[in-house]
C-alpha positions in Angstrom: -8.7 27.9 12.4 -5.1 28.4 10.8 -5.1 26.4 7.2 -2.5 23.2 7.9 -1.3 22.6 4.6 0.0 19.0 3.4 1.2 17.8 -0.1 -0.4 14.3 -1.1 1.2 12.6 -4.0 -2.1 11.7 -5.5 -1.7 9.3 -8.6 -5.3 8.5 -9.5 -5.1 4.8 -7.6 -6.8 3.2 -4.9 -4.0 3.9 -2.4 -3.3 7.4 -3.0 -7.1 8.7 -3.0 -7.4 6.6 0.1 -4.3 9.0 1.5 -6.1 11.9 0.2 -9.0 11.5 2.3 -7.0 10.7 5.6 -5.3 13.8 5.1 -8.5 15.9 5.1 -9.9 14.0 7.9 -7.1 15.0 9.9 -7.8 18.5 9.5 -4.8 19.1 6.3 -5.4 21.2 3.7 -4.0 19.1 0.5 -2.4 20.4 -2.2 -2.2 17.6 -4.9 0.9 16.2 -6.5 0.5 14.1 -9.6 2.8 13.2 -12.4 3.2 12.8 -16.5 6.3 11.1 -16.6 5.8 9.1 -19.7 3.7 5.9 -17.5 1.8 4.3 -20.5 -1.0 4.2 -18.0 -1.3 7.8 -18.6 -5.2 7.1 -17.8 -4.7 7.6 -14.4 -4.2 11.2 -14.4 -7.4 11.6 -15.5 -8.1 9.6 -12.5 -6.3 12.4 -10.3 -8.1 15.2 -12.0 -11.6 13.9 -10.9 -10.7 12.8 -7.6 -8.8 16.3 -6.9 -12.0 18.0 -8.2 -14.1 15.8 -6.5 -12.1 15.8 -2.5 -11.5 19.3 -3.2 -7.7 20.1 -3.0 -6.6 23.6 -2.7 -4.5 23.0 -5.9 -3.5 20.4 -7.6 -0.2 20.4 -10.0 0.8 17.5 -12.8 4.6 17.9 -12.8 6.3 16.6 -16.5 8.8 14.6 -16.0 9.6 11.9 -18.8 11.2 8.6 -17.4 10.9 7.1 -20.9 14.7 9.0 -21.0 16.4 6.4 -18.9 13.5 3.0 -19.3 14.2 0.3 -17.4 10.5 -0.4 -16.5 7.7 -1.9 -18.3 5.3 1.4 -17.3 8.4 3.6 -19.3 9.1 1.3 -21.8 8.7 -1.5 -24.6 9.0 -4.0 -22.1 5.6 -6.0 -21.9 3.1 -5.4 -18.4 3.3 -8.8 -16.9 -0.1 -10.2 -17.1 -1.2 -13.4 -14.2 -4.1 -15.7 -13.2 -3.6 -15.3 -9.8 -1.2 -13.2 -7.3 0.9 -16.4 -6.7 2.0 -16.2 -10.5 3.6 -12.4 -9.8 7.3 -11.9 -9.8 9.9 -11.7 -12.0 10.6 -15.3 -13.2 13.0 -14.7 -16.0 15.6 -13.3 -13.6 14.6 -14.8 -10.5 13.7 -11.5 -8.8 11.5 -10.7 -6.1 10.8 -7.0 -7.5 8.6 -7.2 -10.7 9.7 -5.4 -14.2 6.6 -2.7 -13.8 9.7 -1.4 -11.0 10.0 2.2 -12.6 13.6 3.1 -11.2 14.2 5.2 -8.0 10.4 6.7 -9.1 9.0 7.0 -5.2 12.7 9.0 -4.3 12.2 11.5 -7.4 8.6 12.0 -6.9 9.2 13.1 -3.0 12.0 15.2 -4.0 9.2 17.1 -6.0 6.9 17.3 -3.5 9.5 18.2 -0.7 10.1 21.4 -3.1 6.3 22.0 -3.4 5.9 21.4 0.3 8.8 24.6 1.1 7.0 26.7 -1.4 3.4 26.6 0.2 5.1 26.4 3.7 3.7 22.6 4.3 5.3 20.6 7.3 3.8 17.4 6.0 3.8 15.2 3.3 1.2 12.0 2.8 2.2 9.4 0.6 0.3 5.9 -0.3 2.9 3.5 0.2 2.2 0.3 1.7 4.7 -2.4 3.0 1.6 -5.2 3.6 -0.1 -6.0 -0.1 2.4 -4.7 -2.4 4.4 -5.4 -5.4 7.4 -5.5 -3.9 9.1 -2.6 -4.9 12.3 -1.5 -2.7 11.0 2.1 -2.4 7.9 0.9 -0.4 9.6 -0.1 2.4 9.3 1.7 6.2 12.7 2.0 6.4 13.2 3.8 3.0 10.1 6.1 4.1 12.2 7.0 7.8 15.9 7.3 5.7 14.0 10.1 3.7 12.4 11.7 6.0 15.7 12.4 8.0 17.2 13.2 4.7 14.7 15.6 3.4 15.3 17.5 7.2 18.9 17.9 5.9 17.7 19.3 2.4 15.8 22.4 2.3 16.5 25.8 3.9 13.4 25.5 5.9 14.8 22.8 7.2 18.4 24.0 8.1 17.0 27.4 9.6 14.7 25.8 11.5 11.8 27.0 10.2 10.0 23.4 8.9 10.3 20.3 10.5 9.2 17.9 7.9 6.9 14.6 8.8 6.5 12.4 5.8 3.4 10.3 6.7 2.9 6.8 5.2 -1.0 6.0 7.0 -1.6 3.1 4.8 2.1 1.6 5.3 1.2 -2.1 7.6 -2.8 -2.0 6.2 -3.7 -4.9 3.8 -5.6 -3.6 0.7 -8.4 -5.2 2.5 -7.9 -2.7 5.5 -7.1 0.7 2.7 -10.1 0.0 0.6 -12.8 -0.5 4.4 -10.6 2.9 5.4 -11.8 4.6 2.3 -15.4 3.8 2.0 -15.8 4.8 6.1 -14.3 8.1 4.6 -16.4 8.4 1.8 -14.3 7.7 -1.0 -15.6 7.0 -4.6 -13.2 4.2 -5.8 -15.2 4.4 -9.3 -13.2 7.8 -9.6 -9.6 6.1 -9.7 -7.9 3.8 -11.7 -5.1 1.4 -10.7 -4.7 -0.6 -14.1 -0.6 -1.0 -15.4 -2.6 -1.5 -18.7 -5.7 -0.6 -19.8 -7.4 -0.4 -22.9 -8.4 2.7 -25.0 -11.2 3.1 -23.1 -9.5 3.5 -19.6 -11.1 -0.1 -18.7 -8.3 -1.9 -16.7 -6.8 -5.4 -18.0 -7.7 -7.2 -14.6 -4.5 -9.4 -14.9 -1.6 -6.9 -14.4 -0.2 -7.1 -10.6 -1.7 -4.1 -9.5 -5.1 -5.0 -11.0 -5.1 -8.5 -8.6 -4.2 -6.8 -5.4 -6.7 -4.5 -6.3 -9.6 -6.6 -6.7 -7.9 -9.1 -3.8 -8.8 -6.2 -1.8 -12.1 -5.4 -2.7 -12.9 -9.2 -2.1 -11.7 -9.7 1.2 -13.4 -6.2 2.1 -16.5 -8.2 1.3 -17.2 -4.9 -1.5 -17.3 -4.9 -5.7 -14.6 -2.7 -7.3 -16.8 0.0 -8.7 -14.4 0.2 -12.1 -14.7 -1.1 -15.6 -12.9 -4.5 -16.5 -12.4 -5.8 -19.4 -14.0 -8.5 -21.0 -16.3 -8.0 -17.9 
């Protein structure tokens, strides 16, 4: 059988390892995508590295990039990660914004522009990504429409494209699944969640804060899955 190569942005999370396994259980071939780009959760790509190891991957690149140049986001900057109680304290109070500070600017649009190279290089038709439209933080880049503009764009971009030789399919599986839905998905695949990490925050010791956004939607997940999140909390 001919190898079907795919390029999964993998960052080390719940969503993306989730991805990982779809794409092998559809018969791709993933070549891993992670990146240091100056996140002070830098923990996760640890994260990637065992869950790469672990699922497999044909390769597996970390592509340096450093954010921390332009800021604008509490993972790239000073700014404080926004810590709640509950999900219904999330959002951006201060200015009234729907899309919460831990926003890292354009970040989904740069990191597919990378993997659209790496996808031309190893001749890969298909790219997987974890974004989901359902329980999210809200970021503008998450949406199904943002996922369709790209993909008509990234058909415009390359020279595979152009000549006719790649038709590109960006594929979003987890886009309209609750967390509840991505975390059952996983475990009927097989997926170790005690290998990732989600945390916006966590301690020296890679423990996640359990108050960050991403933390709650996490463990909202896990709950309504009727499951226990197999990673370390603090204070826990």
């Amino acid at each position: 059988m001919a190898e079907r190569p795919a390029i999964v942005l993998l960052s080390g999370g719940l969503d993306s390892t989730t991805v990982l396994a779809i794409a092998k259980d559809q018969g791709y071939t993933p070549y891993a995508l992670s990146f240091r780009y100056g996140q002070r959760h830098s923990v996760e790509l640890e994260a990637a590295k065992r869950v790469a190891e672990v699922q497999g991957v044909a390769r597996h690149v970390i592509a340096d990039i450093d954010l921390r140049v332009f800021g604008g986001s509490a993972l790239t900057s000073d700014i404080d990660v926004p810590k709640h109680e509950s999900l219904d304290d999330a959002g951006d109070k201060d200015t009234g914004s729907s899309v919460p500070v831990t926003y890292v600017p354009a970040r989904n649009t740069i990191f597919l522009s990378f993997a659209l190279a790496y996808a031309e290089t190893v001749g890969a038709s298909d790219i997987f990504t974890g974004v989901t439209a359902v329980d999210y933080s809200g970021y503008p880049d998450c949406r199904p429409e943002y996922m369709e503009a790209y993909e008509r764009m990234a058909n415009l971009a390359t020279r595979a494209g152009v000549e006719g030789t790649q038709s590109l399919k960006l594929h979003s599986p987890l886009i309209a699944m609750s967390k509840a839905d991505i975390v059952r998905e996983g475990l009927r695949l097989g997926v170790d969640y005690s290998l990732t990490s989600s945390c916006y925050d966590p301690d020296e010791q890679g423990r996640a804060c359990g108050h960050c956004e991403t933390c709650l939607l996490r463990l909202k997940g896990f709950a309504e899955a009727g499951v226990t999140d197999p990673v370390q909390y603090q204070g826990a």
